[in-house]
BAKOL-230108 format. One record per residue (C-alpha): residue in one letter; x, y, z. Coordinates in steps of 0.25 Angstrom, whole numbers, plus 5000, padded with zeros to 4 digits. Each point is the difference from the previous one (the first is absolute). Example, Ala and Ser with C-alpha at 12.3 -4.5 7.8 and 13.67 -1.06 7.14 Angstrom:
A504949825031 S500650144998 
This chain:
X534755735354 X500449995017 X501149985005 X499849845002 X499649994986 X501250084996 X500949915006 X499349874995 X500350054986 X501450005000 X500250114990 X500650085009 X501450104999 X501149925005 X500750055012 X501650045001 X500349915009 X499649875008 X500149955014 X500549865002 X500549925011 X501149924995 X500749895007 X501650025005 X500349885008 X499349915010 X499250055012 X499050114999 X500850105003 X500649984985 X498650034994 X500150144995 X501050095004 X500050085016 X498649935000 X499550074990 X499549954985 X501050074989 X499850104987 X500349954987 X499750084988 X498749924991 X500749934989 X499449994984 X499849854996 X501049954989 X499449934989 X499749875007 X499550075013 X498950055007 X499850105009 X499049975012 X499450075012 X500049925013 X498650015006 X500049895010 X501049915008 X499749895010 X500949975010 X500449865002 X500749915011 X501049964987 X500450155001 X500649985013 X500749864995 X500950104991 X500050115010 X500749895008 X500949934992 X500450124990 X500949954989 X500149855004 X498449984997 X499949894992 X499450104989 X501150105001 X501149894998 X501250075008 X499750144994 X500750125007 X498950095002 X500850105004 X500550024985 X498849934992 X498750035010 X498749934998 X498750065005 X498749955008 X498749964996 X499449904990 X498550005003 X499950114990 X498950074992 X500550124990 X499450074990 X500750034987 X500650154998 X500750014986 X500549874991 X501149984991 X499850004986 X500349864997 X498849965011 X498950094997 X499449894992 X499749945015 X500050095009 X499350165002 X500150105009 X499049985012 X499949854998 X499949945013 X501049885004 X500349905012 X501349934999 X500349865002 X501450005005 X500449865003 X500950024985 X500749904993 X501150054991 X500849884991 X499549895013 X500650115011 X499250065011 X499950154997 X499050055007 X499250135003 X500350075012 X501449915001 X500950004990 X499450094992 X499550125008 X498550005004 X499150105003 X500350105012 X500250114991 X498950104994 X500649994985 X500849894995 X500349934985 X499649864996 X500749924988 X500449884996 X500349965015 X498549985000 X499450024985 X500949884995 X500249895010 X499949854999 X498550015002 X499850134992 X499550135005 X499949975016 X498750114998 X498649985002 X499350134994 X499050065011 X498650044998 X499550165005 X499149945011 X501149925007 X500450085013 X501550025000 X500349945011 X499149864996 X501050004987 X501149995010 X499549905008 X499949924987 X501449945004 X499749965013 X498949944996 X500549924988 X501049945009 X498749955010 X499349944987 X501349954997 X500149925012 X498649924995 X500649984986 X500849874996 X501650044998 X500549865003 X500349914989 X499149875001 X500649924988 X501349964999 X500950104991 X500349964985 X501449974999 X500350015013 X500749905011 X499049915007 X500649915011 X499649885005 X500249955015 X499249885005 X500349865006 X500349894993 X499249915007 X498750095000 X499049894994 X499050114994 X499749994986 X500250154996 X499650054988 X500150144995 X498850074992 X500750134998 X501650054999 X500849915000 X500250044985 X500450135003 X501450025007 X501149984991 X500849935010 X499549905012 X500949975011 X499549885008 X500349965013 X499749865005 X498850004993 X499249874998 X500249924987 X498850044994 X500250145004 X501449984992 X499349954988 X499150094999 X501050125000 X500949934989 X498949994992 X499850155000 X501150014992 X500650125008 X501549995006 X500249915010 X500950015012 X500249895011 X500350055015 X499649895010 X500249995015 X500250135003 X500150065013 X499250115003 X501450095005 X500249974986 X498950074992 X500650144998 X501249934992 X499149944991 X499250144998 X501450054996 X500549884991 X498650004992 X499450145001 X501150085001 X499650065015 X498750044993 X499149895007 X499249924992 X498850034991 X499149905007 X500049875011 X499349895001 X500049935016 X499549884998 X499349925014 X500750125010 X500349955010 X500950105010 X499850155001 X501550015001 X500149964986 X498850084996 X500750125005 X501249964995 X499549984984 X499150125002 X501350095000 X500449954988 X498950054991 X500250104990 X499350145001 X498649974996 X500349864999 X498949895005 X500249905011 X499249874996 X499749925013 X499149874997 X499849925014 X498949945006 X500750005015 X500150145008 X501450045002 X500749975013 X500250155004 X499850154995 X500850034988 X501050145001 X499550064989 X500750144994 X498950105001 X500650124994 X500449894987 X498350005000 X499950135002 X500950044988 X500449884992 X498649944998 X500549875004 X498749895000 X499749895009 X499149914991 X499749865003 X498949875003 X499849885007 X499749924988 X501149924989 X499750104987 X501350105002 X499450074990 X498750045008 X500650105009 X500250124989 X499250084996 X498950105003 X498849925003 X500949925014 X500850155003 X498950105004 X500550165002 X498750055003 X499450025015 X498949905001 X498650044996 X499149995014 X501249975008 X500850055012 X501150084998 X501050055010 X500950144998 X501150005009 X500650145002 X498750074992 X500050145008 X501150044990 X499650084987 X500349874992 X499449915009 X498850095000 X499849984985 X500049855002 X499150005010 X499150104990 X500149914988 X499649885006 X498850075006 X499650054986 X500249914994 X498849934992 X500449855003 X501050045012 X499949945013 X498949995010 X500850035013 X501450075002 X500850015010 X500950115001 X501150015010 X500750145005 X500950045011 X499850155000 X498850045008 X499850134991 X500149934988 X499249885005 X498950125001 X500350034987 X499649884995 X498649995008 X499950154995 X500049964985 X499849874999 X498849945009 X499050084993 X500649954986 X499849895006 X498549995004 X499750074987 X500749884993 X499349885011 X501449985004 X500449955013 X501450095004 X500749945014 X500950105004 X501149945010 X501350085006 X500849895008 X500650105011 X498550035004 X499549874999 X500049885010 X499949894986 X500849974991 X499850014986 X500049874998 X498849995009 X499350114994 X500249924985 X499649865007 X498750065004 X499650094988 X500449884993 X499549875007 X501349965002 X500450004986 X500950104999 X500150114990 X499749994985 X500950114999 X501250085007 X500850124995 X501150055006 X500250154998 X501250015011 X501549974998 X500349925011 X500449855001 X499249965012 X498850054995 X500249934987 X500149875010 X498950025007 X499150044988 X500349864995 X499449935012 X498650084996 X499649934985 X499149894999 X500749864995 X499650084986 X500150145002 X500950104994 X501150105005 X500450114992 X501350085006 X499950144996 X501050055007 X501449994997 X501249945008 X501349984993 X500449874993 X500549915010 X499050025010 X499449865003 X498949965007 X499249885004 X499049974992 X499149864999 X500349964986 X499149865002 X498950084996 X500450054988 X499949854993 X499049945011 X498950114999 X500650104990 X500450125010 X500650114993 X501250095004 X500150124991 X500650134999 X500150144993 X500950094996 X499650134992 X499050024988 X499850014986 X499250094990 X498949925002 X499950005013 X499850125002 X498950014987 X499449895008 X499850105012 X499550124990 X498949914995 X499449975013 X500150125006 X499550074986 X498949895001 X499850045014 X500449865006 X501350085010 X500250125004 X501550015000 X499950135005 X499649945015 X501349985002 X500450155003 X500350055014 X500850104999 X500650114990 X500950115001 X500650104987 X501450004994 X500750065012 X499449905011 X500649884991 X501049985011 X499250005010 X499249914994 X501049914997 X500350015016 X498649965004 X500149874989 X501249965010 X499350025012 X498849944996 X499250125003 X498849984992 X499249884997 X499850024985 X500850064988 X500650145000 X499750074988 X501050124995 X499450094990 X501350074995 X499250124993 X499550015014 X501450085005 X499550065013 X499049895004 X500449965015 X500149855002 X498549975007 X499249875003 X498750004994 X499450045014 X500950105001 X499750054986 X498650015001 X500050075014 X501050104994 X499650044987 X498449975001 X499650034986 X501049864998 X499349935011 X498550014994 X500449954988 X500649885006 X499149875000 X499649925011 X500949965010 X501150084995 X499949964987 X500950054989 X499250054989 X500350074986 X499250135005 X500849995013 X501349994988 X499350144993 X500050095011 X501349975006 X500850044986 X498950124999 X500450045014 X501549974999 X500650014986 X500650124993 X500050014986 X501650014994 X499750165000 X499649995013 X501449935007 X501150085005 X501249924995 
C-alpha cells in the first residue's frame, strides 16, 4: 500500500496531539495564539461522538465576516470568545477516525464525509464553523451538535474517487445551486395573517382562485365590497382597519402581528411606490407581497435587499383580477432562463466564478453571459478558465471591466440583447449601488438574484411594476441544505461540474493564517484550499505550485486545472504519517 493509499484508508494510529487555529476575539490577530495554530491533545469520542480527520478546508469571504465582527456575528449571538472561542472553517471534508459505541451502527473508520453546516438545532441557527467550531483543526469530535439536528445528521457520506478538496467545495457550491432553487413561499401560509389594502372605489371585479382559504385572520384595508365579501365568506377572523395613513402602518404591524410583520399582503391596483415601500417593510420573514395592478407604479420602490437576501421575502403578483393567480410556482421562476442572457456582476470572485461556471454548464443554461469584474488579474482569470469552457459548450461569454472600458454595462447588455435587457442578473457583491444598478439591466421579465448579503435594513430601489405587469422576479439566498449539496455531488459524480475548478490556491496547516490574510485581500481569484494533514505546506497559487513542486504541476489539468492526481501527489509529497510528526 503507498503512502496516498495509506492515508486514504483511514486506518491509521492516531496522533498525541492536534494543531488548531482556535478563534479569541475579533481581528485576525485573535486567530491562534502569537500567530501560530495551537496543540491540543486528540481526544476519544464519547458514546454519541465521532472522531474525524480534517482533510480539506476552503477559505470563504463569510470567514472574514466573523473575523470581523468577533462575538457580535449574528451567529455567535454576543459570545465572549475570549472565554467560549469558536473556530474557522465550514467548507469541510473529514474522514472518520474512531466512533463511539452507540454510533458504530452508522458510521466506520475511514468513511469519508462533507459537512453541511448551516445547522439548525430546536428552530436556532448553530452552525459549523460559527457557533459550533469548524474545521481549522487537524483532529476534532462530532456529536449531536451535528449528528442530531432539526434536519438530521448535517453529513453527506463521500465516495473514495472524490478529491478532498472537491468534497469541500461541496459547500460553496450547494449555496450557488441554492441560489437557483425556490426558497420563497408562493402560496399564502395556513393559518396565518393575510391583509387586505385596496381602494374602495376600485371597480375591478376580483376574484380569487387560490388562498384566501388559507390565513387564519385577514385584515382588510379599504378594500372593495366584493373584496370584503369575499374574505367573510372564508370564514377566517376578520379585522377592519380603514383609511390608514401610510405613517401609520407599523402600528398596525404591532397591534396585529405582534411586530412579527404579517404572513402575507395583498396590494390591490398599486398605485404609489411610496406605499409599495412602505407595505413592503411590514412583511413577515418569508412572507409574500401580493401586488395585482394593471398600471405601472409612479416611481422605484425602496425595497430592503438584505430582507431578500436572508428572510426570503417574495414579490409575487399580475396585471389581471384573479388575486389568486400570482402564487405558485408555474408565474414565480428561480431558474436562469434556458437560451437566455445572463449578467454576473462581481463574477471574478471565487463565488462568482462558480456562477459563471454553472450557467456555462449547464445543459439548458443560457446562451450568452456576461460577466462583470473590476480586478484586472482576476478579470484574466475568468478568460483563463472560462472562455475555453465556453467555446467547448457553444456559449457566448462577454467579459466587461468598467474601469477599462469606455461603455457602460448597460450598453454592453442593450447590445448583446437587442435592447431587451437581461433574462438574468446576479449579484455576487455586497454593495447597495451595484444592487441599484443591477436592477436597471433586467428585461421587463427578467430576473435578479441577490447572492451577496447586505444587512436587513439595506433598501434599494427596485421597479416593483414589473413584478405584476411582466412577472419580474427579485430573489435571493442564504445558505444551503443537505440536498444542495447532494444536488452538486450528483453532477459532478455524473460528470455535469467540476467543483473542483474553483481552486486557486492551497496552503497546509501552518499557512491557514496566511491564507485567511490573502481571503481579506482578495489575493487570489478563486478558493483557497487548506489541507490540515498538510502541516508544512507553504501557502502557494496554483502557478506558484506547479512552478515550485513540478511533480504537482504535471499532474495539474489544463489551464491550471485542479485535479485528483494533482490532490495525490501533494499529500504523498507533504504529509507524515502520526509516527512520523514531532509533536
Amino acid at each position: 500500500m503507498n503512502k496516498y493509499d495509506l492515508y486514504r484508508s483511514g486506518r491509521l494510529p492516531l496522533p498525541e496531539h492536534t494543531l488548531a487555529w482556535n478563534m479569541y476575539g475579533q481581528g485576525l490577530e485573535n486567530i491562534g495564539r502569537q500567530g501560530r495554530p495551537e496543540s491540543f491533545p486528540v481526544p476519544r469520542p464519547g458514546p454519541e461522538q465521532v472522531l474525524v480527520r480534517v482533510d480539506c478546508v476552503g477559505l470563504c469571504f463569510s470567514d472574514v465576516k466573523l473575523i470581523r465582527q468577533g462575538g457580535s456575528h449574528p451567529k455567535l449571538y454576543n459570545r465572549d470568545l475570549r472565554r467560549q472561542p469558536t473556530r474557522l472553517g465550514h467548507e469541510t471534508a473529514v474522514t472518520v477516525m474512531a466512533v463511539g459505541e452507540e454510533l458504530r451502527d452508522r458510521f466506520r473508520p475511514g468513511q469519508r464525509l462533507a459537512i453541511q453546516p448551516d445547522i439548525y438545532q430546536q428552530g436556532k441557527s448553530t452552525a459549523y464553523g460559527y457557533t459550533v467550531p469548524g474545521g481549522l483543526i487537524q483532529y476534532h469530535l462530532i456529536g449531536p451538535e451535528v449528528l442530531e439536528t432539526d434536519a438530521g445528521a448535517c453529513v453527506l457520506p463521500i465516495e473514495a474517487d472524490v478529491p478532498y478538496a472537491a468534497a469541500a467545495l461541496l459547500e460553496p457550491w450547494g449555496c450557488v445551486l441554492a441560489a437557483y432553487t425556490q426558497r420563497r413561499r408562493l402560496t399564502p401560509k395556513p393559518g396565518g395573517i393575510m391583509w387586505i389594502i385596496g381602494h374602495m372605489d376600485d371597480p375591478t371585479p376580483y376574484i380569487c382562485s387560490t388562498g384566501l382559504d388559507a390565513p387564519a385572520t385577514l385584515v382588510l384595508s379599504d378594500v372593495p365590497p366584493a373584496v370584503a365579501e369575499m374574505a367573510r365568506r372564508t370564514g377566517a377572523r376578520i379585522l377592519e382597519r380603514n383609511g390608514l395613513r401610510w405613517h401609520e402602518y407599523p402600528a398596525l404591524v404591532q397591534e396585529v402581528t405582534e411586530g412579527r410583520g404579517f404572513d402575507d399582503i395583498v396590494l390591490l391596483d398599486p398605485r404609489a411606490a411610496e406605499q409599495v415601500s412602505a407595505v413592503a417593510a411590514c412583511i413577515a420573514r418569508r412572507g409574500t407581497l401580493n401586488l395585482v395592478g394593471r398600471e405601472p407604479l409612479d416611481g422605484l420602490v425602496q425595497a430592503d435587499a438584505g430582507r431578500l437576501h436572508y428572510d426570503y421575502i417574495a414579490f409575487v403578483g399580475n396585471c389581471g383580477r384573479d388575486i389568486g393567480a400570482s402564487y405558485g410556482e408555474v408565474r414565480n421562476r428561480c431558474e436562469l432562463r434556458p437560451g437566455g442572457t445572463a449578467v454576473f456582476i462581481g463574477a471574478g470572485g471565487p463565488m462568482g466564478q462558480m456562477h459563471v461556471q454553472r450557467a456555462l454548464e449547464h445543459p439548458q443554461g443560457p446562451r450568452t453571459v456576461i460577466a462583470t469584474e473590476v480586478n484586472q488579474s482576476r478579470m484574466q482569470a475568468l478568460a483563463t478558465r472560462f472562455v475555453p469552457l465556453a467555446e467547448a459548450q457553444g456559449r457566448t461569454l462577454l467579459l466587461y471591466n468598467p474601469q477599462s472600458s469606455s461603455r457602460s454595462l448597460a450598453e454592453v447588455v442593450g447590445e448583446a440583447t437587442n435592447g431587451r435587457g437581461a433574462d438574468d442578473v446576479v449579484v455576487c457583491v455586497p454593495l447597495p449601488a451595484v444592487m441599484a444598478e443591477a436592477a436597471q439591466l433586467m428585461a421587463p421579465d427578467g430576473m435578479l438574484v441577490f447572492f451577496a448579503g447586505v444587512p436587513n435594513g439595506t433598501l434599494v430601489p427596485l421597479d416593483l411594476s414589473q413584478v405584476y405587469l411582466h412577472g419580474a422576479q427579485y430573489t435571493g439566498t442564504s445558505g444551503l441544505t443537505l440536498a444542495d449539496q447532494k444536488k452538486v455531488l450528483e453532477r459532478a459524480t455524473a460528470g455535469e461540474l467540476r467543483p473542483e475548478r474553483s481552486v486557486a490556491a492551497v496552503g497546509g496547516m501552518r499557512a491557514a493564517r496566511a491564507g485567511l490574510q490573502a481571503l481579506m485581500e482578495g489575493r487570489y481569484a478563486g478558493k483557497i484550499m487548506i489541507f490540515p494533514q498538510l502541516e508544512d505546506l507553504p501557502l502557494l497559487s496554483l502557478q506558484e505550485l506547479a512552478e515550485r513542486y513540478p511533480e504537482v504541476g504535471a499532474r495539474l489539468g489544463p489551464h491550471l486545472l485542479w485535479t485528483k492526481e494533482a490532490e495525490q501527489i501533494l499529500i504523498e509529497r507533504f504529509w507524515r504519517m502520526p509516527e512520523e510528526v514531532a509533536v
